[in-house]
VEXDREN-2710 file (C-alpha; in Angstrom, 1 decimal):
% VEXDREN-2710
k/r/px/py/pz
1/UNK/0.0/0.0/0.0
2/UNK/1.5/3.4/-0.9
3/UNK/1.8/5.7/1.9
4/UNK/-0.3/8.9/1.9
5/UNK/0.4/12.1/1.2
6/UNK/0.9/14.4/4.2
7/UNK/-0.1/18.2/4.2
8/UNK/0.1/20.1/7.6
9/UNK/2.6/21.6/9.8
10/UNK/3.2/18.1/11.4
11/UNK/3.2/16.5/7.7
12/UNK/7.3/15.6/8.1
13/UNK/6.3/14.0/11.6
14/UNK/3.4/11.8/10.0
15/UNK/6.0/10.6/8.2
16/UNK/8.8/9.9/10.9
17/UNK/6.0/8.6/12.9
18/UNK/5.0/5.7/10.1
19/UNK/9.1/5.1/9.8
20/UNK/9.4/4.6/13.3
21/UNK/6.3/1.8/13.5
22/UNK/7.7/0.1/11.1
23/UNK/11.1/0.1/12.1
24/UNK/9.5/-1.5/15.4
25/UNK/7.9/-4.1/13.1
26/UNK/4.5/-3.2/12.7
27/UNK/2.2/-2.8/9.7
28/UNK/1.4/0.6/9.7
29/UNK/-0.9/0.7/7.0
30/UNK/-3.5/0.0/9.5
31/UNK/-3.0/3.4/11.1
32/UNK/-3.0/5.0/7.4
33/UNK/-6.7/6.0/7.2
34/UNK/-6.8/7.8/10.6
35/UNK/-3.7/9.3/10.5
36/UNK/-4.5/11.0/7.3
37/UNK/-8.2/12.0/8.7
38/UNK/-6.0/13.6/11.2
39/UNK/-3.3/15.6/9.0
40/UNK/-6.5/16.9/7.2
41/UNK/-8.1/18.3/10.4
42/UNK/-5.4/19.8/11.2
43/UNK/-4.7/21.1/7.5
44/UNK/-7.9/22.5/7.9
45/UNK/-7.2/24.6/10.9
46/UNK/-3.9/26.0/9.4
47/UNK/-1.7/26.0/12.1
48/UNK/1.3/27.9/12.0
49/UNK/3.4/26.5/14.3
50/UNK/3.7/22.8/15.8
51/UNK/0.6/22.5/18.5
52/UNK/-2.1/20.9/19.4
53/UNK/-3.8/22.8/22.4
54/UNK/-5.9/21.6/24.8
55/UNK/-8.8/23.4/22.7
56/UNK/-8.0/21.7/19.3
57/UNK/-7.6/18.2/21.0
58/UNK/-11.5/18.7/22.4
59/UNK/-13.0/19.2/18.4
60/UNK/-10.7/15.9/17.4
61/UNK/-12.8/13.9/20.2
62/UNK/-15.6/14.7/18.9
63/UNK/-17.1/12.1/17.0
64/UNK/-17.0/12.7/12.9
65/UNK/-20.5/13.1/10.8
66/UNK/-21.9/9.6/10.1
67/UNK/-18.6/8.1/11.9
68/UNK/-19.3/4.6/13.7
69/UNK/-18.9/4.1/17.2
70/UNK/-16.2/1.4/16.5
71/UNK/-14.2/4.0/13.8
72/UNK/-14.5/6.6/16.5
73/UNK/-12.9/4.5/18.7
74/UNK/-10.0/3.5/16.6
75/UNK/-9.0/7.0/15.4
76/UNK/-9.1/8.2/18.2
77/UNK/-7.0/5.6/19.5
78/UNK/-4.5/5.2/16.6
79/UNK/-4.2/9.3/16.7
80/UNK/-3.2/9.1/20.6
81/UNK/-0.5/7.1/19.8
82/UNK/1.1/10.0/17.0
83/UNK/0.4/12.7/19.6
84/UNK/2.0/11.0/22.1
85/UNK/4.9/10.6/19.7
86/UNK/4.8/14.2/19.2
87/UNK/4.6/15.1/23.5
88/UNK/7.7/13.0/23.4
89/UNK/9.8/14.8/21.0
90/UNK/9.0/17.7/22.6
91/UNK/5.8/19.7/21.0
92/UNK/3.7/21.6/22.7
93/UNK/0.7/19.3/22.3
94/UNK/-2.4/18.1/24.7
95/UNK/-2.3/14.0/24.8
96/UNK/-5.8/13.0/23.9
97/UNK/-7.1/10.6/26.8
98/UNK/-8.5/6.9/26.3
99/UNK/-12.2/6.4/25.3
100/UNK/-14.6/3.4/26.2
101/UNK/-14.2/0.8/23.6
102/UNK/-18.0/0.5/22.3
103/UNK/-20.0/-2.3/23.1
104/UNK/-21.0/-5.0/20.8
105/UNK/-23.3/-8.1/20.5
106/UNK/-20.6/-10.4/19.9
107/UNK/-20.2/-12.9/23.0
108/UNK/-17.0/-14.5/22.6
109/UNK/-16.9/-18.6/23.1
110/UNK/-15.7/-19.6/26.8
111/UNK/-14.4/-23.3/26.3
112/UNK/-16.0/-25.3/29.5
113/UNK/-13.7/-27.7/31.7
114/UNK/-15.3/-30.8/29.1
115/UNK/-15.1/-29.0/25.9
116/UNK/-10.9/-27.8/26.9
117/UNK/-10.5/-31.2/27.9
118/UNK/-11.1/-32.7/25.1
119/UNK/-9.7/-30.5/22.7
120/UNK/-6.5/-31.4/24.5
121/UNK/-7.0/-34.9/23.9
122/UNK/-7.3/-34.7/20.3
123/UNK/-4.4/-31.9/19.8
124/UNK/-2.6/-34.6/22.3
125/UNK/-3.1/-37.1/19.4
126/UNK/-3.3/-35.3/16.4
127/UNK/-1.0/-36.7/13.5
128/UNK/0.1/-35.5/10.2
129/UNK/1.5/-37.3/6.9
130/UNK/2.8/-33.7/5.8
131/UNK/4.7/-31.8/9.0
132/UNK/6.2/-34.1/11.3
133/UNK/7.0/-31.5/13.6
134/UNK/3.2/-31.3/14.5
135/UNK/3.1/-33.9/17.0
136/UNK/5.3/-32.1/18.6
137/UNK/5.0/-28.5/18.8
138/UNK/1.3/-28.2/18.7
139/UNK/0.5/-29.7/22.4
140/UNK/2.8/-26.5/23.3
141/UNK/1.2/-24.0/20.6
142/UNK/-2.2/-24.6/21.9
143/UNK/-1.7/-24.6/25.9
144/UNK/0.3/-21.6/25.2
145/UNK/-2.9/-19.7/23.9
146/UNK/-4.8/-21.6/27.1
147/UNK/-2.9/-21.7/29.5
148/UNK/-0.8/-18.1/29.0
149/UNK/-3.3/-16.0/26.9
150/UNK/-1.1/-15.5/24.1
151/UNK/-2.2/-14.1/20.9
152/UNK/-1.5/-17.0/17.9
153/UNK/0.1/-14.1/16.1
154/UNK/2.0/-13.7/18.3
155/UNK/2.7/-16.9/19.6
156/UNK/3.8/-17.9/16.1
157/UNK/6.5/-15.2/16.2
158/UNK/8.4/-17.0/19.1
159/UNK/11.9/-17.4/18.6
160/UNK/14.5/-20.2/20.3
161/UNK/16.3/-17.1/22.0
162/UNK/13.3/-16.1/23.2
163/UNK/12.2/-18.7/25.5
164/UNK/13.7/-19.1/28.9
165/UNK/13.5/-22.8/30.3
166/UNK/15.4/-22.3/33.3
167/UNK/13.1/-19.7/34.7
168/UNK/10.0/-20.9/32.8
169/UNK/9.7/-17.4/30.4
170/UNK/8.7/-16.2/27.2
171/UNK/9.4/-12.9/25.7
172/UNK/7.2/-11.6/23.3
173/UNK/8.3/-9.3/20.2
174/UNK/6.1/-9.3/17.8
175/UNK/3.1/-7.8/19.7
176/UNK/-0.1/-6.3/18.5
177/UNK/0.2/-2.8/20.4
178/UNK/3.9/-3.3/20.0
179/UNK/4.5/-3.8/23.9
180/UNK/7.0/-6.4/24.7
181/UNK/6.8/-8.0/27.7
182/UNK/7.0/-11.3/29.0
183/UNK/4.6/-14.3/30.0
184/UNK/4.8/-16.8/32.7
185/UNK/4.5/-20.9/32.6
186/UNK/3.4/-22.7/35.0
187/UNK/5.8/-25.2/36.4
188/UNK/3.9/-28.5/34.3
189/UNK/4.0/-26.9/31.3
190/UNK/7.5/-25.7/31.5
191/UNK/8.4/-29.6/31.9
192/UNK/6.3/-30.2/28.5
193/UNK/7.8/-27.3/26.8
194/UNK/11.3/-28.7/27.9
195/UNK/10.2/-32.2/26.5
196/UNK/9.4/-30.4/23.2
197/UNK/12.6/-28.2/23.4
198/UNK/15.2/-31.4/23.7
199/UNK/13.1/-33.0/20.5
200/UNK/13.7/-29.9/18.3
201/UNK/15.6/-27.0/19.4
202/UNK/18.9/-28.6/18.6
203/UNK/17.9/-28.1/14.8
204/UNK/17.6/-24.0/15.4
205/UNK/19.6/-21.1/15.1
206/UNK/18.8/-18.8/18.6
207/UNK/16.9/-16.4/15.8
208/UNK/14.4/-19.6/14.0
209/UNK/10.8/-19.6/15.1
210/UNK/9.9/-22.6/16.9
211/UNK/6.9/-23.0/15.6
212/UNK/7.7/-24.2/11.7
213/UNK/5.9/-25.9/8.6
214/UNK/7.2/-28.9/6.7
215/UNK/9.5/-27.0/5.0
216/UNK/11.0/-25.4/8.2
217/UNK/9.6/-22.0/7.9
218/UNK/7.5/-20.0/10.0
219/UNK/4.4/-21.7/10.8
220/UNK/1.2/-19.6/9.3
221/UNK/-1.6/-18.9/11.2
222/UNK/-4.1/-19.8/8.6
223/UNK/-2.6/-23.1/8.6
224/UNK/-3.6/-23.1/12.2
225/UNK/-7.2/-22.0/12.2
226/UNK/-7.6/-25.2/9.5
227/UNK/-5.6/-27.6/12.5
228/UNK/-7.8/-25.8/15.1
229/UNK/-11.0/-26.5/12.8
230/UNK/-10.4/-30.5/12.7
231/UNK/-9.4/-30.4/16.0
232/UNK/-13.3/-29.0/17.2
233/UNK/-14.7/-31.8/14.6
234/UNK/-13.0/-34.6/16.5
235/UNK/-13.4/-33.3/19.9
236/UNK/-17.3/-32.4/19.0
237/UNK/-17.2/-29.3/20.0
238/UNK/-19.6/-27.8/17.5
239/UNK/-18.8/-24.9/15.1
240/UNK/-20.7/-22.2/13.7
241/UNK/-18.7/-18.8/11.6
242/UNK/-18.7/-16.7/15.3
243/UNK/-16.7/-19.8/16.2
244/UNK/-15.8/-21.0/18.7
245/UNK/-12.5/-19.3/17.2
246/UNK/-8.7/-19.7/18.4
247/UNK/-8.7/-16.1/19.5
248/UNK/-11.5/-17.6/22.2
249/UNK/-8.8/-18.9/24.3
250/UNK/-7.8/-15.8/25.0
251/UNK/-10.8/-14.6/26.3
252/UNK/-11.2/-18.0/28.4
253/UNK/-7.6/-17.1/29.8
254/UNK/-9.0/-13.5/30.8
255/UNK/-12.3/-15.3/32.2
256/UNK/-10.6/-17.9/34.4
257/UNK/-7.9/-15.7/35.4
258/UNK/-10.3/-12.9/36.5
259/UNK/-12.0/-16.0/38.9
260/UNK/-9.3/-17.7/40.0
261/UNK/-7.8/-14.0/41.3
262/UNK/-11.5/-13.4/42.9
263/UNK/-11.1/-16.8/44.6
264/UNK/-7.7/-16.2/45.7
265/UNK/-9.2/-12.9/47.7
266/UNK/-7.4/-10.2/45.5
267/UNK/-9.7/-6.8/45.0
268/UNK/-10.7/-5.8/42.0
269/UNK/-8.3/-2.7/41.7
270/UNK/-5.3/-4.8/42.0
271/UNK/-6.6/-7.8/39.8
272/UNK/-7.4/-5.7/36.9
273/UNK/-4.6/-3.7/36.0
274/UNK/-2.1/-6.7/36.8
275/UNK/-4.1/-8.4/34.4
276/UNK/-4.5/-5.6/31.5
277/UNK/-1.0/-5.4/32.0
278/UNK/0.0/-9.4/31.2
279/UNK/-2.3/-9.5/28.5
280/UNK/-0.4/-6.3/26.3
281/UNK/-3.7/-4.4/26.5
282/UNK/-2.9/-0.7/25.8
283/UNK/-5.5/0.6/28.2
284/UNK/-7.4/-1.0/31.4
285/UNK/-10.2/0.0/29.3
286/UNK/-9.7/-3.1/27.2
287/UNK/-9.5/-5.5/30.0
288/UNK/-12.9/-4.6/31.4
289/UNK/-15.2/-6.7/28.9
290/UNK/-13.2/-9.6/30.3
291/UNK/-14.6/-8.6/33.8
292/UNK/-17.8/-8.5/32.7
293/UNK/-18.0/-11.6/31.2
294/UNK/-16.8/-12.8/34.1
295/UNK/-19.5/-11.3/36.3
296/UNK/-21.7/-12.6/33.8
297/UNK/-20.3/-16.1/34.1
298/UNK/-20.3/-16.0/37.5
299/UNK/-23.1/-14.2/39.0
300/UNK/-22.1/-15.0/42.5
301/UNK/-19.2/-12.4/41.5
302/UNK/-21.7/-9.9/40.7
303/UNK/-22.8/-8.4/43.9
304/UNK/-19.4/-8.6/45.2
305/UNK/-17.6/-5.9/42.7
306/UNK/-20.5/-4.3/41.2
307/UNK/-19.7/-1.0/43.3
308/UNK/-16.0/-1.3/42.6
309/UNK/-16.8/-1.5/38.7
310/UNK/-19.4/1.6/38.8
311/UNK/-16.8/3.6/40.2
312/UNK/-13.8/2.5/37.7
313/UNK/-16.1/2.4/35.0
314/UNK/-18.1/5.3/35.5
315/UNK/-20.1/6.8/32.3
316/UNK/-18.1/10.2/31.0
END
């Protein structure tokens, strides 16, 4: 995609901006459309020096004629990020703050005790004529996404050097809001993950992905979703197109975790930024449709935290 043309005072920064995402590894493309939305608002108000006052940042919050709540949300989100990038190198501008992502319909799938048990079984046994490294990296792909949270795109960017046995950590890169950090095992699956490790990592190079195809190359993720398809056939776990989906043990992760905090007598106000924090969210915000599926999962839950969550989650 060919990058856009830029036009006001901060035109030059646009474009340093886009250089430094990629430089960091990320597709910028997907910022493209807002950031250009933004270089015309600003065109429009024909600044003449580099600012964005407190005034200006108020008219940009507002939402856009015919705009969507969900493209409201993600330019002003993506444009946060450049202004930030802006405060840093030292322009006099007003960082935006965070808004609610919107609500939707969509319930994401939260694999039961039975239906992750027997998923297990069948990605415990599942063979293939083509990749022979399937038996045994993908017992260790998919508790990673259960057990851990992990993104799969994430998770498929996982490279030898960046797993720790000793300590039973993985550091992840290639992150979707580009925050490294770096997620915990628990002590049984660091054993399997060392079982896996002493079958293949003596073929890598400290900079080869782990997880690989037949012809040694970075696995795919569409590749994946097919495994994760046959996988729900044999296991009968039924299917429709809203899923269940591999992104879904993510959200069971959030789910459990969220309980298993509750039961372990941590608040709420320490429980949820911990875990908006491990999972790479950029804002708590993000996080707090987890809780409330939790709630809703667990309506003993309700009662307890409902005052905490009117008060952290207040309507602006």
């Amino acid at each position: 995609m060919n990058r856009p043309g830029f036009t006001s005072v901060f035109a030059e920064d646009f474009d340093s901006y886009i250089d430094y995402r990629e430089n960091c590894g990320v597709k910028a493309e997907s910022d493209y459309t807002d950031l250009r939305k933004l270089d015309r608002f600003l065109a429009a108000r024909d600044l003449d020096a580099k600012r964005f006052p407190p005034d200006l940042a108020d008219k940009w919050m507002l939402p856009l004629p015919n705009e969507s709540p969900l493209g409201h949300y993600k330019r002003i989100n993506n444009s946060k990020r450049f202004i930030s990038y802006l405060f840093v190198k030292g322009y006099e501008v007003f960082v935006i703050r965070d808004i609610r992502s919107p609500r939707t319909d969509f319930i994401p799938h939260i694999y039961s005790k039975d239906e992750t048990e027997r998923y297990f079984r069948c990605v415990d046994t599942y063979a293939s004529s083509i990749n022979k490294y399937h038996a045994a990296q993908l017992p260790i792909l998919f508790r990673l996404l259960c057990c851990c949270g992990t993104r799969i795109g994430e998770t498929l960017f996982i490279r030898k050097k960046d797993v720790d046995l000793e300590e039973g950590i993985i550091k992840l890169y290639e992150t979707k809001n580009t925050k490294e950090r770096y997620v915990v095992m628990s002590e049984s699956l660091r054993i399997l993950f060392g079982k896996f490790a002493d079958k293949v990592f003596y073929l890598l190079n400290d900079d080869d992905y782990i997880f690989r195809n037949c012809h040694g190359e970075r696995l795919q993720q569409e590749s994946v979703n097919e495994i994760h398809t046959k996988i729900l056939r044999h296991a009968g776990i039924p299917k429709n197109d809203d899923g269940p989906r591999i992104h879904d043990w993510r959200h069971t992760f959030a789910v459990r975790s969220f309980k298993q905090l509750s039961d372990m007598g941590y608040d709420m106000y320490v429980s949820l930024p911990v875990l908006s924090s491990y999972l790479g969210h950029g804002t708590i915000m993000a996080t707090e449709r987890y809780l409330r599926l939790t709630l809703d999962l667990y309506p003993e839950l309700m009662e307890k935290y409902q005052n905490h969550i009117d008060k952290v989650f207040r309507e602006e």
